[in-house]
DRENRORO-990245 format. One line per 10 residues: number of its first residue (from 1); for each residue x, y, z of C-alpha. Coordinates in nm, 2 decimals. Example, Ala and Ser with C-alpha at 12.3 -4.5 7.8 and 13.67 -1.06 7.14 Angstrom:
BEGIN
1) 1.23,-0.45,0.78 | 1.37,-0.11,0.71
***
This chain:
BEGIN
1) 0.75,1.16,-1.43 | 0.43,1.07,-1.57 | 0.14,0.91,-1.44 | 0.12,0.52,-1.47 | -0.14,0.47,-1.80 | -0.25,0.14,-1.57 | -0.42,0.37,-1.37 | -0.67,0.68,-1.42 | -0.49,1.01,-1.46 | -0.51,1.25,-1.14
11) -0.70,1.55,-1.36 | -0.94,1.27,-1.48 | -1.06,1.20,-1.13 | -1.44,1.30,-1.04 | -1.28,1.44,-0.74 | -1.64,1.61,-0.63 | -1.77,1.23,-0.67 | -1.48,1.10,-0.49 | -1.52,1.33,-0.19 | -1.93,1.17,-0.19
21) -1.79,0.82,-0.18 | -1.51,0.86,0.07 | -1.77,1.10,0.31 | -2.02,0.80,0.28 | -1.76,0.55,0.43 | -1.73,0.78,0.72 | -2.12,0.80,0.74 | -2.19,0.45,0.72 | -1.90,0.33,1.04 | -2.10,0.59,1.23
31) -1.98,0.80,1.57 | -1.71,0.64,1.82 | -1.88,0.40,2.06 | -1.76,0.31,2.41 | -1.68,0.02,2.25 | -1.43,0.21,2.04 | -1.27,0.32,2.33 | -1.26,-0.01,2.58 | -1.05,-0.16,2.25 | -0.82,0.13,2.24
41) -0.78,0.02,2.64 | -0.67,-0.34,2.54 | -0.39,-0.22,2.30 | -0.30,0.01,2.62 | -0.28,-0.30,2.84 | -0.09,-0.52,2.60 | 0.15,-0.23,2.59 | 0.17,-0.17,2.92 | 0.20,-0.57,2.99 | 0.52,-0.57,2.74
51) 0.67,-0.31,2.97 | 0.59,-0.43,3.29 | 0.71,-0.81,3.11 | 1.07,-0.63,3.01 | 1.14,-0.52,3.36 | 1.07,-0.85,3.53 | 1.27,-0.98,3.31 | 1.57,-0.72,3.38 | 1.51,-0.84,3.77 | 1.52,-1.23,3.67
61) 1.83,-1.13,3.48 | 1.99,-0.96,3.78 | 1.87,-1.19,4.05 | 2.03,-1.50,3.85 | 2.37,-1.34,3.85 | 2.40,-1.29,4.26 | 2.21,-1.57,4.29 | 2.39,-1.85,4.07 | 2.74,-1.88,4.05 | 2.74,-1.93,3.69
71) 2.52,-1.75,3.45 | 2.63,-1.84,3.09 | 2.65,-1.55,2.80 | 2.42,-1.75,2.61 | 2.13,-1.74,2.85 | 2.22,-1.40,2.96 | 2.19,-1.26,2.59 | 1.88,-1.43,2.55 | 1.74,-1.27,2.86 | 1.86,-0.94,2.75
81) 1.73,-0.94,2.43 | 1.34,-1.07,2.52 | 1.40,-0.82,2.78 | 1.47,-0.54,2.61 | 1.22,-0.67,2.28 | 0.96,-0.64,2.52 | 1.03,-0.30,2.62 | 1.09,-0.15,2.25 | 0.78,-0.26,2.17 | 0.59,-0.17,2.46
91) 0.76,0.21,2.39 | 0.62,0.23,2.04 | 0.28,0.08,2.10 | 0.23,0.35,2.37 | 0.29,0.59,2.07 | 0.16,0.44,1.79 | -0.13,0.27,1.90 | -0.22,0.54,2.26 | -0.08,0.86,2.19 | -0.12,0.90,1.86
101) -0.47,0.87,1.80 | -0.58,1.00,2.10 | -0.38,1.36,2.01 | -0.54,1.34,1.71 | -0.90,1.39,1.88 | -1.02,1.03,1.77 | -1.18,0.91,2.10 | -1.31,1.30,2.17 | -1.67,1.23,2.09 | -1.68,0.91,2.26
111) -1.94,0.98,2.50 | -1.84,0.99,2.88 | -1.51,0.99,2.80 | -1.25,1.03,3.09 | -1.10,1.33,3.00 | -0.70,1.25,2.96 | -0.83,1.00,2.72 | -0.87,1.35,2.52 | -0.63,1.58,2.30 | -0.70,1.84,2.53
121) -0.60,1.61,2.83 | -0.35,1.37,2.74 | 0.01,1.39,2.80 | -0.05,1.76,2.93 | 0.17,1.91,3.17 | 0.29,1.64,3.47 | 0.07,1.43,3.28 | 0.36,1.38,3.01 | 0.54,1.19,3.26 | 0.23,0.92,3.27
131) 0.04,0.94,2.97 | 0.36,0.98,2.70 | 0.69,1.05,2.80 | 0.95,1.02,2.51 | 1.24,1.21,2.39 | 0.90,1.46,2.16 | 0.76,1.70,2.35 | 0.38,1.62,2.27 | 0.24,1.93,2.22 | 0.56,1.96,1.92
141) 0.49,1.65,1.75 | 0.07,1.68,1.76 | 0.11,2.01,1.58 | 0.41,1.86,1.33 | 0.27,1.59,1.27 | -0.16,1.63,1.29 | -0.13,2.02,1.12 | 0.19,2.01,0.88 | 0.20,1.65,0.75 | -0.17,1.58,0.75
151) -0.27,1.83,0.56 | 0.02,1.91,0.34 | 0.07,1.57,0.26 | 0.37,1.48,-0.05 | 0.42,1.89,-0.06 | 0.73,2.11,0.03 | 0.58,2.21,0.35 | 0.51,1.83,0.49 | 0.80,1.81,0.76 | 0.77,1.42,0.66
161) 0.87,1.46,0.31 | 1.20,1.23,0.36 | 1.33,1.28,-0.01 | 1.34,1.70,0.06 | 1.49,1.64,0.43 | 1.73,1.44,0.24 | 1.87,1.69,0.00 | 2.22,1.77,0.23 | 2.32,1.43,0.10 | 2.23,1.40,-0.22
171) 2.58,1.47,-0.33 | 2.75,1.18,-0.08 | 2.90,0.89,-0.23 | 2.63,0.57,-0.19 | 2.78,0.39,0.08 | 2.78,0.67,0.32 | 2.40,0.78,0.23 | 2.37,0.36,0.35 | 2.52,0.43,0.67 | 2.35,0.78,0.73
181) 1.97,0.60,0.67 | 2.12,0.31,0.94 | 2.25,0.56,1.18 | 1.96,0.72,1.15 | 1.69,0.44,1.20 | 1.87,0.35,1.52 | 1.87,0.72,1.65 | 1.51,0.82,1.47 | 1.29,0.93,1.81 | 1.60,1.18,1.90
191) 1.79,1.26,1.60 | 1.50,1.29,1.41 | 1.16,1.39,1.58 | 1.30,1.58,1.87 | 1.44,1.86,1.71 | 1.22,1.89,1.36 | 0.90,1.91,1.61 | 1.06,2.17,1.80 | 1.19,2.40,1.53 | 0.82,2.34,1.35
201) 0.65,2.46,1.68 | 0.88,2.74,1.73 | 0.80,2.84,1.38 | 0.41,2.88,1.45 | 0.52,3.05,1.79 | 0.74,3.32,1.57 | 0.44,3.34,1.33 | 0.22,3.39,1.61 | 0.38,3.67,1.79 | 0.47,3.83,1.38
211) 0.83,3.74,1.40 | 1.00,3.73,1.03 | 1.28,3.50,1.19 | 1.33,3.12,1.13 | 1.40,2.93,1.42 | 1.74,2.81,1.38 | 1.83,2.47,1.51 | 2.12,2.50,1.82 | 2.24,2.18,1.99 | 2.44,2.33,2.26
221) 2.24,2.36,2.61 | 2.41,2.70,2.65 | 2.25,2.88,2.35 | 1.89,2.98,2.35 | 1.70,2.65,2.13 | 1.98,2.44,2.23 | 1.87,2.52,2.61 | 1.48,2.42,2.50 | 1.58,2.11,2.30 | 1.76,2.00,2.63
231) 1.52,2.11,2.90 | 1.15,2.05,2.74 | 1.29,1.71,2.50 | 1.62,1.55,2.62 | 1.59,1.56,2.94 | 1.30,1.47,3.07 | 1.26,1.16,2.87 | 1.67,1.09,2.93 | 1.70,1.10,3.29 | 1.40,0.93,3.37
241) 1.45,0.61,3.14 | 1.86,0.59,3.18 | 1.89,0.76,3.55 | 1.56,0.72,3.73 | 1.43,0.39,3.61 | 1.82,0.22,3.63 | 1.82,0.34,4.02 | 1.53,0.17,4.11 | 1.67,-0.22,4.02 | 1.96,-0.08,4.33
251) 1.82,-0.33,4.58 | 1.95,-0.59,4.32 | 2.31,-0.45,4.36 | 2.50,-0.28,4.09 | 2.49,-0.53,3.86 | 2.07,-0.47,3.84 | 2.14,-0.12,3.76 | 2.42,-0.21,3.48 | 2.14,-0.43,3.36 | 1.86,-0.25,3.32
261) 2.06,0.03,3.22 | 2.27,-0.16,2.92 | 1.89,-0.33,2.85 | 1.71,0.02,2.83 | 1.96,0.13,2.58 | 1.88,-0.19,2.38 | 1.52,-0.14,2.42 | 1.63,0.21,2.29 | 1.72,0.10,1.97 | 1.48,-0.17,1.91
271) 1.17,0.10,1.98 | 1.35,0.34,1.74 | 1.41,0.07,1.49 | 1.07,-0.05,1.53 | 0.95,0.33,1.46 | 1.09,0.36,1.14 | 1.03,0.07,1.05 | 0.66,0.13,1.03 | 0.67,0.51,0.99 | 0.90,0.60,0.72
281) 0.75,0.35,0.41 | 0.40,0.50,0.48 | 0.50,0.79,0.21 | 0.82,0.73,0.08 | 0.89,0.50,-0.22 | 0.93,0.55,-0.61 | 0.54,0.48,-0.65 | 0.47,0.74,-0.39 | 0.36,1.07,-0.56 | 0.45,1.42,-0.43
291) 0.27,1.75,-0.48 | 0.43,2.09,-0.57 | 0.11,2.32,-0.50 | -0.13,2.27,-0.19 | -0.47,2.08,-0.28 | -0.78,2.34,-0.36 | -1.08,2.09,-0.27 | -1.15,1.82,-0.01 | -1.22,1.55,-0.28 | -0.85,1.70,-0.40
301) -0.75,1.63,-0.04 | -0.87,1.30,-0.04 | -0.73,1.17,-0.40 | -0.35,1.30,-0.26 | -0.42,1.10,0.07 | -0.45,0.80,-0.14 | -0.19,0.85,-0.38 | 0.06,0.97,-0.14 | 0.00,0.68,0.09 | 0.06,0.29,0.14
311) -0.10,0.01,0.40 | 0.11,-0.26,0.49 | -0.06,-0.56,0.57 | -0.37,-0.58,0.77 | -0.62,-0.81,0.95 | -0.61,-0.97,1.36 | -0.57,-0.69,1.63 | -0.22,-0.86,1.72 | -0.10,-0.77,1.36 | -0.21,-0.44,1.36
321) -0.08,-0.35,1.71 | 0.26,-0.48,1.55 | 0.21,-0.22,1.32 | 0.13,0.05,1.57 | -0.18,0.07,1.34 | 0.01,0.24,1.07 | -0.07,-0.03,0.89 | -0.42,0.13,0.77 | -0.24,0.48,0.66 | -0.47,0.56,0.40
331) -0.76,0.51,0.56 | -0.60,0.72,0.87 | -0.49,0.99,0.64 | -0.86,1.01,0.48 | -1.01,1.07,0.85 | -0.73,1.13,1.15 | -0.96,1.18,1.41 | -1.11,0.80,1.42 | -1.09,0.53,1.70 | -0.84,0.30,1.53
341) -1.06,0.01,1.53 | -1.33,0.21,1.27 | -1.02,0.15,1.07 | -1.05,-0.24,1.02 | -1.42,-0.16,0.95 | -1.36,0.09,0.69 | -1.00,-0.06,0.49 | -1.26,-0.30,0.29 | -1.50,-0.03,0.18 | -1.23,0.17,0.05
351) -1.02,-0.03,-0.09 | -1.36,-0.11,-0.32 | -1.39,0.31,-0.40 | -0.99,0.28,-0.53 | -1.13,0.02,-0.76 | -1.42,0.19,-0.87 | -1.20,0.50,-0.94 | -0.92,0.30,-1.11 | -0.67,0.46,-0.83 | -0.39,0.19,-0.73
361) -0.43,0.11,-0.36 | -0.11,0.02,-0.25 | -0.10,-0.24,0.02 | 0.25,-0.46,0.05 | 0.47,-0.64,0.34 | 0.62,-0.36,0.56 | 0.90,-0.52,0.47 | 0.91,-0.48,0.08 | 0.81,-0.14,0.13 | 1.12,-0.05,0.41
371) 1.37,-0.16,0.09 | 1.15,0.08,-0.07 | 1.18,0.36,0.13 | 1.59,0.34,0.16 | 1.61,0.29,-0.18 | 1.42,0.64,-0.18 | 1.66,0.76,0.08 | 1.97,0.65,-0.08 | 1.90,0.81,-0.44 | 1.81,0.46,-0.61
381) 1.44,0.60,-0.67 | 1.23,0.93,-0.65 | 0.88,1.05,-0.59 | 0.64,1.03,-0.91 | 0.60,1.36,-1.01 | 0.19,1.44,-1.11 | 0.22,1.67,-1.44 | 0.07,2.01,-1.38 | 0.04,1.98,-0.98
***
């Protein structure tokens, strides 16, 4: 599929002026202050706050029901829901808006920085169990997601490429591709991440050590990868959220274990909802392009980041935490290794460069572009093909 004639071609680009423009944006925000990091500290508390809100809430919950001899459904539910709203998002902030950047080396040069504010710090060893515990081993997912998609955006090789995971299904009847995409959204952190980042990871480790094999995805603990995806990314993250965290509502009586169990599985499936959500629509939609050879210069590099990227809205912190910051993917995708608050400093500037270029700068309601993105998933649409690339 052709280029849109409403916007310059991609082989008319002054890609060598581009890369000049987009490096002066960098230039002009300057080097991560202090300042950079004390804000990426107040999207850690609000997190943090959420979580701490969701569990109180679990021990109202349970303290109303021994203490009351009626508790009615309704207010029960409602409880249960804020309760486990509060945790969701709470999860995926500590992902989106902590562990991501900070694996991506963006508050490194931040001077004086504590040190498991680092890549080479965070979420390391025991640390995992404080800093980022989740169903993705982090070491897996920084190397999926900050090596593979970054830099081979759109391509073959981008583990993110949803239209090529999706090619087992091409062939299934509409409705069930529906239900697949639904199943999957509620399931996305284990179904999903856990297992792609591990077989990605193991690849480089084969490569490393000049193994010709592919690592070949097992599911059963009692065959090799089946016995790493259980040890090093099930369990961890599943017995400490569903066992460990239940157990400790005990001096509530049963029914405060039930509840912060039944509410930790809701929380489950708000975070993961939540996740894709704001993850999947960065790159997939029918005005999304995709790339069949790997880019050959940085101004290249920085054309595909815009084309193969979207922003949903922007503006106030409490939006953008919302977001879990994805909301600036173009800007992030042009430099990865910012604070994320250079980010609302830098949209402005080039969103102005896009113009000057006559390259669309997509920015719509994460909510228009989710439609977008299943109607990628279910067949509706495809990736815009650039001719010759």
């Amino acid at each position: 599929m052709s280029v849109s004639h409403e916007y310059v071609q991609y082989d008319k680009v002054d890609k060598e002026q581009l890369q000049s423009d987009i490096d002066a944006v960098k230039e002009s925000i300057g080097a991560p202050t202090w300042d950079d990091f004390q804000h990426l500290l107040k999207l850690e508390r609000w997190g943090r706050v959420l979580s701490f809100c969701g569990y109180l809430m679990i021990a109202l919950l349970s303290y109303l029901e021994s203490s009351t001899e009626i508790l009615s459904p309704l207010l029960f539910w409602v409880i249960a829901f804020f309760a486990a709203f509060a945790l969701g998002v709470g999860n995926l902030s500590r992902w989106a808006n902590v562990a991501h950047p900070i694996l991506h080396g963006a508050y490194d040069k931040v001077p004086n920085i504590p040190y498991r504010y680092t890549k080479a710090g965070f979420a390391r060893g025991v640390r995992r169990y404080i800093d980022w515990l989740d169903w993705i081993k982090p070491e897996a997912w920084a190397y999926e997601h900050n090596i593979m998609h970054h830099y081979h955006l759109g391509e073959k090789d981008d583990p993110d490429n949803i239209e090529h995971n999706l090619r087992a299904i091409e062939k299934f009847p509409r409705w069930l591709k529906y239900l697949f995409v639904y199943l999957l959204a509620a399931t996305w952190k284990l179904s999903y991440y856990a297992p792609n980042t591990l077989r990605i990871l193991s690849n480089k480790e084969n490569r490393k050590q000049n193994l010709q094999e592919s690592y070949k995805l097992e599911y059963s603990p009692f065959k090799r990868n089946g016995f790493e995806l259980w040890k090093n990314y099930v369990l961890p993250y599943a017995l400490v959220r569903f066992v460990l965290i239940p157990c400790l509502f005990l001096p509530l009586g049963s029914e405060g274990v039930l509840n912060a169990l039944l509410i930790t599985v809701m929380a489950e499936l708000i975070a993961n909802l939540h996740s894709f959500l704001v993850i999947v629509p960065n790159h997939s939609a029918g005005d999304i392009y995709r790339f069949d050879e790997p880019h050959k210069s940085q101004g290249e590099f920085y054309l595909r980041q815009i084309m193969g990227s979207v922003n949903y809205n922007t503006g106030s912190d409490l939006m953008d935490f919302t977001h879990g910051w994805l909301n600036y993917q173009i800007e992030h995708h042009l430099f990865p290794n910012l604070p994320l608050s250079q980010y609302q400093k830098m949209q402005p500037i080039v969103k102005e460069i896009c113009k000057k270029y006559n390259l669309e700068y997509r920015q719509e309601s994460v909510f228009k572009r989710l439609k977008m993105s299943i109607d990628l998933m279910v067949g509706k649409t495809h990736l815009l093909k650039v001719e010759g690339v």
